[in-house]
N, C-alpha and C positions, 0 to 999 in steps of 0.2 A: 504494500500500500504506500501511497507515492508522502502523502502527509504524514505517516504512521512515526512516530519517536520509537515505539519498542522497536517496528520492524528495520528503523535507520540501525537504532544498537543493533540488533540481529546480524545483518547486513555488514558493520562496521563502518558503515558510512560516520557513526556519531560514534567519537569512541566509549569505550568504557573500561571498568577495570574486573574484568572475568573472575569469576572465583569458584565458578562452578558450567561443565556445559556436557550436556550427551548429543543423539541426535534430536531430540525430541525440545529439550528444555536449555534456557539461558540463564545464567542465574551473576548477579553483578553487584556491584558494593553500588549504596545508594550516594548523589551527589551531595545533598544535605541531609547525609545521616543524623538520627534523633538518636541514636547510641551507639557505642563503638562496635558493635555486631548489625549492623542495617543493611540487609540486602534486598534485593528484588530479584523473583524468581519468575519466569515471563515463558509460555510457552511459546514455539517458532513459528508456528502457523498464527498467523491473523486472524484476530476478534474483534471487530468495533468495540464490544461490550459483552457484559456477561449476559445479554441475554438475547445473543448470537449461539450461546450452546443449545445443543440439542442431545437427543438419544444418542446421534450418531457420532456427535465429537464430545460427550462430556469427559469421555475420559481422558480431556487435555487436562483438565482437574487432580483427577487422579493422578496424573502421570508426576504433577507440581509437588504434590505431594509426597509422592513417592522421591523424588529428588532432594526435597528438603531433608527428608529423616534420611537420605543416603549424606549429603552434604555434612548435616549435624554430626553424626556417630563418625563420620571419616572426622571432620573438623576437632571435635571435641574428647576424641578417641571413646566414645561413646560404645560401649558392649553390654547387653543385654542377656 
């Protein structure tokens, strides 16, 4: 999407500073972090809004998610 900010990061058109990425997910230290842990995790495919999902893509959701708690246990050395 030509106006898109996440898909410009995506892209790399707009830099940022990576801290996490698979195929699917982006994940990046926020620009005005409110704590010293502030990321933004953003799936790759384009969504105007959340209510762009459907049955068919919700599990861009899931997939967020699932990255986050990979992200945290790898970061924090987190073992369960």
């Amino acid at each position: 999407m030509m106006d898109c900010l996440f898909c410009k990061i995506i892209s790399g058109e707009i830099p940022s500073e990576k801290v996490y990425e698979d195929e699917s997910i982006l994940a990046f230290k926020d620009i005005n972090p409110m704590s010293k842990e502030h990321y933004l995790f953003i799936h790759k495919s384009h969504s105007k809004n959340i209510v762009e999902l459907t049955d068919s893509n919700s599990e861009h959701i899931t997939s967020i998610f699932k990255a986050i708690s990979k992200f945290t246990k790898e970061k924090f050395k987190y073992n369960n």
